[in-house]
C-alpha positions as a LaTeX table, in Angstrom:
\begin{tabular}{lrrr}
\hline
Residue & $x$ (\AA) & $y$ (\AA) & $z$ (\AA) \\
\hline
Unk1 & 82.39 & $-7.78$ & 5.33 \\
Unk2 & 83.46 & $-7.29$ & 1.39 \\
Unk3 & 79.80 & $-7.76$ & $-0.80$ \\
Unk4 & 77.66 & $-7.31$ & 1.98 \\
Unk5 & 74.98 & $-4.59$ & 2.11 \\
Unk6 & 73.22 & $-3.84$ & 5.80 \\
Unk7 & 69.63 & $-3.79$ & 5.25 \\
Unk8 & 67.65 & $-2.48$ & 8.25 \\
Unk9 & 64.61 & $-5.14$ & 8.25 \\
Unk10 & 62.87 & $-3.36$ & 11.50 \\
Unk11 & 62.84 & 0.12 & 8.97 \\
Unk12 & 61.18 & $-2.42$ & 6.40 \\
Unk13 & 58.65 & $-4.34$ & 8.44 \\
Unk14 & 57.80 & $-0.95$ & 9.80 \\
Unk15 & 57.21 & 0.69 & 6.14 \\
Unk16 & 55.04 & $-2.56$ & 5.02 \\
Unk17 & 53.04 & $-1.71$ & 8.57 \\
Unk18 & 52.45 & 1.91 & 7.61 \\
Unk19 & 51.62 & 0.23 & 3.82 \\
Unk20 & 48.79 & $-2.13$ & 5.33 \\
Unk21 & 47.38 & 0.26 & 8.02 \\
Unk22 & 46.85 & 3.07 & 5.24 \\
Unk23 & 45.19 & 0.24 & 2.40 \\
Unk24 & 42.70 & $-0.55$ & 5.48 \\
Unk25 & 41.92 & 2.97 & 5.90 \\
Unk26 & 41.57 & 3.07 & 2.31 \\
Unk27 & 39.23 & 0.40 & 2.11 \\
Unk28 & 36.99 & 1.45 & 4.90 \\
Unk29 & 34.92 & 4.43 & 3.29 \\
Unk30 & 34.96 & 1.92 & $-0.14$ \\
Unk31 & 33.40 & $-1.14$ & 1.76 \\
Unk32 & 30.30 & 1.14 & 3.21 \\
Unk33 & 29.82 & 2.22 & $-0.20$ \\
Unk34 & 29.61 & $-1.19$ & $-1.71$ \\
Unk35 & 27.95 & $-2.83$ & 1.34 \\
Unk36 & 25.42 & 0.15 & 1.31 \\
Unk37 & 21.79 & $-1.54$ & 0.45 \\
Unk38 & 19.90 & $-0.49$ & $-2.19$ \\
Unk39 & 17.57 & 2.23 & $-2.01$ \\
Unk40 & 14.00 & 0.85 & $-2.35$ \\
Unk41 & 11.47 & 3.05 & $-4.48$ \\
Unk42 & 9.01 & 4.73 & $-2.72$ \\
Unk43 & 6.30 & 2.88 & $-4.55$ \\
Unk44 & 7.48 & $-0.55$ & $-3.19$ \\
Unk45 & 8.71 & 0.56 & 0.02 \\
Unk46 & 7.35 & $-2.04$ & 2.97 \\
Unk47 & 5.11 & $-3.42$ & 0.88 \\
Unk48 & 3.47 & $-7.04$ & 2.05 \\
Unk49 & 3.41 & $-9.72$ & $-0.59$ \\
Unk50 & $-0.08$ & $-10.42$ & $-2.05$ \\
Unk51 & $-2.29$ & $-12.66$ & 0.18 \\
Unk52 & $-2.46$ & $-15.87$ & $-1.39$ \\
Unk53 & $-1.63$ & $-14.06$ & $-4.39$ \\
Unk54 & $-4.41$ & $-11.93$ & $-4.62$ \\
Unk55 & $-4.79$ & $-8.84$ & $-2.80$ \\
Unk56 & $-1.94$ & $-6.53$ & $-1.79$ \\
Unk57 & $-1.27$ & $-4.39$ & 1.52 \\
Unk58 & 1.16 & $-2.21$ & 2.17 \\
Unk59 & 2.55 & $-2.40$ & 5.34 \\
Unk60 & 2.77 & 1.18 & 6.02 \\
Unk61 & $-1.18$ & 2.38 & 5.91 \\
Unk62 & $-3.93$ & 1.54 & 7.94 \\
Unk63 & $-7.13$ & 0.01 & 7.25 \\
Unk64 & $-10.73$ & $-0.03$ & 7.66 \\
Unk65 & $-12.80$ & $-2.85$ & 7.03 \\
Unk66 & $-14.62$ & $-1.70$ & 4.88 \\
Unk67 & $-11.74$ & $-1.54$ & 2.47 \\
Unk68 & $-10.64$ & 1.65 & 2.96 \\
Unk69 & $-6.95$ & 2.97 & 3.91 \\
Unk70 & $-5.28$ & 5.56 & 5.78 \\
Unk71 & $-1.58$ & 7.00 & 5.96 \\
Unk72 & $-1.22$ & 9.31 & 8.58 \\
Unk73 & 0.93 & 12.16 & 7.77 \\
Unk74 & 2.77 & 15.57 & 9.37 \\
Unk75 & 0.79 & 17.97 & 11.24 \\
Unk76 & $-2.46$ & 15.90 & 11.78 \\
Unk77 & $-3.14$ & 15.06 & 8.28 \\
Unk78 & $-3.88$ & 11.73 & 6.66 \\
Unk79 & $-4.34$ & 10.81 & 3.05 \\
Unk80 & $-7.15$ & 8.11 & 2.71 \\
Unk81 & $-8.11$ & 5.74 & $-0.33$ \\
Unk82 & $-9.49$ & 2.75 & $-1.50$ \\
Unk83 & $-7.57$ & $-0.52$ & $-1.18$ \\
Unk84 & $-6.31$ & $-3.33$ & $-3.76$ \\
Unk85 & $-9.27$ & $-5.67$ & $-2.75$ \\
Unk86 & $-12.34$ & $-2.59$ & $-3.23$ \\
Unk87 & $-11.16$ & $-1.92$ & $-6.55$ \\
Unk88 & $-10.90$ & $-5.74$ & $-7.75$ \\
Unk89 & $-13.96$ & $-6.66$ & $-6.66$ \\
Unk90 & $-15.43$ & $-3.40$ & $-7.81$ \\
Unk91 & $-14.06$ & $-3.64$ & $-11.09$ \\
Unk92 & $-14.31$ & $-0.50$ & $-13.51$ \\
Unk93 & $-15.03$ & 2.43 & $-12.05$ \\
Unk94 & $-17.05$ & 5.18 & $-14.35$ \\
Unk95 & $-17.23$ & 7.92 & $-11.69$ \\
Unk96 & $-15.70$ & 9.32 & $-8.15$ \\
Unk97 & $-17.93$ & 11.18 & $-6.25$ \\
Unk98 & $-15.82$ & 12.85 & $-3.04$ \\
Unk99 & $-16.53$ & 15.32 & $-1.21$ \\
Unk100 & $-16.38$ & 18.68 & $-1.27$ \\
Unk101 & $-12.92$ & 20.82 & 0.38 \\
Unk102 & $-13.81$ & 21.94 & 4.07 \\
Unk103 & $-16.38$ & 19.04 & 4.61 \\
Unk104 & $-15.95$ & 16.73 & 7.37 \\
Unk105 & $-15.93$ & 13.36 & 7.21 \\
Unk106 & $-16.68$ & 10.90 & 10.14 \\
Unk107 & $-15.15$ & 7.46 & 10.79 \\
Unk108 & $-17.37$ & 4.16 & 9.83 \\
Unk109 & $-19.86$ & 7.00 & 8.15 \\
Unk110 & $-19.57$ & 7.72 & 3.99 \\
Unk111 & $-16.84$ & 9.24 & 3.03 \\
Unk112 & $-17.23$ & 9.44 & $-1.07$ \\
Unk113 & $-19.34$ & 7.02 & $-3.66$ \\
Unk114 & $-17.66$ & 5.10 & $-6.68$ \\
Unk115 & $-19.97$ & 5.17 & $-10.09$ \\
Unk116 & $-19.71$ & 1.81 & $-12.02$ \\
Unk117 & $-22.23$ & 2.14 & $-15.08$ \\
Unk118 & $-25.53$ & 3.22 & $-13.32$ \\
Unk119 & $-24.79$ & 2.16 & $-10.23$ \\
Unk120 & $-23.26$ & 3.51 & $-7.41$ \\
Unk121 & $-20.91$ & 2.60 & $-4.60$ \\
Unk122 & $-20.82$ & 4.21 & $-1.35$ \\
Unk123 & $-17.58$ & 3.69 & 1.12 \\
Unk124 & $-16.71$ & 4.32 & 4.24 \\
Unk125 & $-14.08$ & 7.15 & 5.78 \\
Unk126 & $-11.68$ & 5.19 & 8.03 \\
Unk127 & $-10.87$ & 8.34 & 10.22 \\
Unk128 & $-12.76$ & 11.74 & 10.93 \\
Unk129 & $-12.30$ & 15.10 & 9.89 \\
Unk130 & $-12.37$ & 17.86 & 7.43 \\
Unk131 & $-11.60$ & 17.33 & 3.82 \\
Unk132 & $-8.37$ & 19.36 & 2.89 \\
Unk133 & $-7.78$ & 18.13 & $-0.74$ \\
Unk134 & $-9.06$ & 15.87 & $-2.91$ \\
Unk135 & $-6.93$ & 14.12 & $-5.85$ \\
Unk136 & $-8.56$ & 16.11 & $-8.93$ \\
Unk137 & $-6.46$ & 13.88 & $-11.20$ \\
Unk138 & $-8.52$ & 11.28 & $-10.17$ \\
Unk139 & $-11.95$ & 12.99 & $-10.70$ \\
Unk140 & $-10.53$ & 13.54 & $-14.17$ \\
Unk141 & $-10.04$ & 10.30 & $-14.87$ \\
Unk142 & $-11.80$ & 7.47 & $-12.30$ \\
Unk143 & $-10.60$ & 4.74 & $-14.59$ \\
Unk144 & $-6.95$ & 5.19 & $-13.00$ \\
Unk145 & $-8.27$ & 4.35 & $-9.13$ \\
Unk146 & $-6.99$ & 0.46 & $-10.05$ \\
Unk147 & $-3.80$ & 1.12 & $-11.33$ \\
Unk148 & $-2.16$ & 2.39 & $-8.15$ \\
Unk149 & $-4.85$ & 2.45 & $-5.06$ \\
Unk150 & $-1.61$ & 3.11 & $-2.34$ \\
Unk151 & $-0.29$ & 5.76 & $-4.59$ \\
Unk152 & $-1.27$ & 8.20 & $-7.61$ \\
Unk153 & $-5.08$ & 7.02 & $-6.64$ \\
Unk154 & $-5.00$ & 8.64 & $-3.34$ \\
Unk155 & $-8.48$ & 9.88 & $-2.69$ \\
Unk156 & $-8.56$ & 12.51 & $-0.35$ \\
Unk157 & $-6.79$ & 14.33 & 2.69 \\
Unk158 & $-7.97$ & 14.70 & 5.58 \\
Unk159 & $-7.21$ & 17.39 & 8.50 \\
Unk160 & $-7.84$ & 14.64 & 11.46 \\
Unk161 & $-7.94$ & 15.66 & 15.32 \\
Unk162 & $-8.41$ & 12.82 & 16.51 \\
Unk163 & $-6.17$ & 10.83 & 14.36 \\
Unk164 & $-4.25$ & 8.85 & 17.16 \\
Unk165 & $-7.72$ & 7.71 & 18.12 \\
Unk166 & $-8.48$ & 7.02 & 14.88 \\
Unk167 & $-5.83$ & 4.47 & 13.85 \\
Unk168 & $-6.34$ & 2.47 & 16.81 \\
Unk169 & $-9.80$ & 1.40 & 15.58 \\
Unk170 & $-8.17$ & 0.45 & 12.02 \\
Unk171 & $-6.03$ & $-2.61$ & 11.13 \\
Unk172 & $-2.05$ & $-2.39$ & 10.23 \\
Unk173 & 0.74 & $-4.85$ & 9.60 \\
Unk174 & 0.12 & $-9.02$ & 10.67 \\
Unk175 & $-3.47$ & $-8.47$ & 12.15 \\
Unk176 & $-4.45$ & $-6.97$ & 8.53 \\
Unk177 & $-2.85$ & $-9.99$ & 6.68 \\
Unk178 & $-5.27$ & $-11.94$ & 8.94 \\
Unk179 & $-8.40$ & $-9.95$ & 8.04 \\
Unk180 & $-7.86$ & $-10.06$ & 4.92 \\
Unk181 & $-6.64$ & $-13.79$ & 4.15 \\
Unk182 & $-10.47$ & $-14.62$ & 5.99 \\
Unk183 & $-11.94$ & $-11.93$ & 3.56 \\
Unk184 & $-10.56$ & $-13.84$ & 0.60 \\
Unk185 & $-11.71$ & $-17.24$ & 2.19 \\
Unk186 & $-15.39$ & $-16.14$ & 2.50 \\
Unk187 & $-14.67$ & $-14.78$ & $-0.74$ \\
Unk188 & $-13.75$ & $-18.25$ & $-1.70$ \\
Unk189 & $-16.50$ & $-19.70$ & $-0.65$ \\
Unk190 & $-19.13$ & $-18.03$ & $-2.38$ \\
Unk191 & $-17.57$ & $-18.66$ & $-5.97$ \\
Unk192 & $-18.56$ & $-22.35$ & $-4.96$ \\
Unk193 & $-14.87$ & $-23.35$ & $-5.96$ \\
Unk194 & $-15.46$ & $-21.90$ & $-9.50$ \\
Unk195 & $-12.95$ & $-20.52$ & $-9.78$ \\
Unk196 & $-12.40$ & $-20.81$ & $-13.92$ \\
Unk197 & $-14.93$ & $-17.85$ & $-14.15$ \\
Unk198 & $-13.74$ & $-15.27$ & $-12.26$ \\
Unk199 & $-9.65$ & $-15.45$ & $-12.24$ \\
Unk200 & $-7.00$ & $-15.34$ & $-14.76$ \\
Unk201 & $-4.37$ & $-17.84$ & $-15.45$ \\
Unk202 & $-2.58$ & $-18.58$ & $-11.64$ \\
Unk203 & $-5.99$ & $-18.12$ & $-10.26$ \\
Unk204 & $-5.71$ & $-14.03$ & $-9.71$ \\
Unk205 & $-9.35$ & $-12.60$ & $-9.89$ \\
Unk206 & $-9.90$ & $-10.49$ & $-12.39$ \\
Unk207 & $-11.19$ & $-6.82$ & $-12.13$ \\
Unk208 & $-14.70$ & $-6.81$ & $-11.42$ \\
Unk209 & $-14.92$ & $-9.86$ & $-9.48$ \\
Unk210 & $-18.53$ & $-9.07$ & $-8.38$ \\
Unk211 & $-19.92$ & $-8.78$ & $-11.90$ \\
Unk212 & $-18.63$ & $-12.34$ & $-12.26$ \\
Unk213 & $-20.41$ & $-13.60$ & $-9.39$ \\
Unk214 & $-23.77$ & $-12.56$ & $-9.61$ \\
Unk215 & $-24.39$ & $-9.81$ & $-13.11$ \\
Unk216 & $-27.80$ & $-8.79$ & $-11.71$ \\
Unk217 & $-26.85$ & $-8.39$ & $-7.95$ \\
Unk218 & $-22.84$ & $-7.35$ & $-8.22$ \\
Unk219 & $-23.44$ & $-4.02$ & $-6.55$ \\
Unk220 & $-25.21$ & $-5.89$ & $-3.61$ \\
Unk221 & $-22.15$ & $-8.08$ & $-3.35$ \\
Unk222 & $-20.18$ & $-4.90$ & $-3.39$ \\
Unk223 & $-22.29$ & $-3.09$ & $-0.53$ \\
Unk224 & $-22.05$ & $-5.98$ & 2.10 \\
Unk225 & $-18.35$ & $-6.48$ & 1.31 \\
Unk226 & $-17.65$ & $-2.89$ & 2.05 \\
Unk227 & $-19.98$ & $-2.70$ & 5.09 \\
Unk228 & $-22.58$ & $-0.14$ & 3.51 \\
Unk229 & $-25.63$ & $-2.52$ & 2.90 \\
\hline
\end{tabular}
């Protein structure tokens, strides 16, 4: 027919196909890119919100009640420290006292003494073992242990045989929470609701919460607290 042009529709729905197929393929690799979460700094990583907006607990360590941590780590080691609640009811600390490379250390038993003024503040190890490294950082300057407890603060290392052993006589993840929300409630309870002198605006305690409660007996506070009176 005069003015008319065939025009092979099947050859052009086939080329729009082949158009589609390879933007999908295209968009594939660029989707798990943008859909890809965000990495999550180590220092953050699993980290449980503050109980009642006090004390924090990382969800990855293990802990002793007597406010002491451990992260186990390759080969049988474990780093140990102090945790968020020690050093805010402690307050200040002057001193570290730990002990010395290729001593052992025994679970429940004292693992290394805080100095606040002339005081000082024995803890407990949470696992047993011999000392491999100690953070000399730290001995340089104690006043850091409250900056970051779970992290830079790390106390010691330990080499720890029986580490599997160990961890199931320390708390981790919701039964932790638990201790320590009834920690803070006893906690509660002796500041006979006054609260005005020992916390911040919001109601956070301040560093030192011990010296608030009692100035002549703080370090007594401290020792039952952290299981060594």
């Amino acid at each position: 027919m005069e003015g008319f042009t065939y025009v092979d529709i099947f050859a052009t729905k086939g080329i729009e196909y082949l158009l589609v197929i390879a933007a999908l393929l295209l968009f594939i690799p660029f989707w798990r890119v943008v859909s890809k979460p965000a990495a999550i700094p180590a220092a953050v990583e699993n980290v449980i919100p503050a109980v009642n907006g006090w004390f924090h607990l990382p969800e990855r360590l293990y802990y002793h009640q007597g406010h002491s941590w451990a992260m186990p780590e390759e080969g049988g080691l474990v780093r140990v420290g102090i945790d968020d609640f020690a050093q805010k009811l402690v307050g200040k600390v002057d001193g570290v006292e730990l002990p010395p490379l290729g001593s052992r250390v025994a679970q429940g038993e004292k693992g290394w003494s805080l100095r606040a003024g002339a005081k000082t503040i024995d803890m407990l190890s949470p696992v047993d073992g011999n000392v491999v490294a100690v953070n000399e950082q730290l001995l340089k300057s104690p006043g850091d242990i409250g900056n970051d407890p779970y992290g830079q603060s790390w106390l010691l290392k330990v080499q720890a045989p029986r580490v599997s052993a160990n961890l199931k006589n320390l708390l981790s993840g919701g039964l932790a929470v638990k201790w320590l929300e009834g920690v803070r409630e006893n906690l509660f309870a002796r500041m006979n609701y006054n609260l005005g002198a020992v916390s911040q605006d919001g109601g956070v305690p301040v560093d030192g919460i011990a010296r608030n409660l009692d100035r002549e007996r703080w370090d007594e506070i401290v020792k039952e607290y952290l299981l060594t009176s």
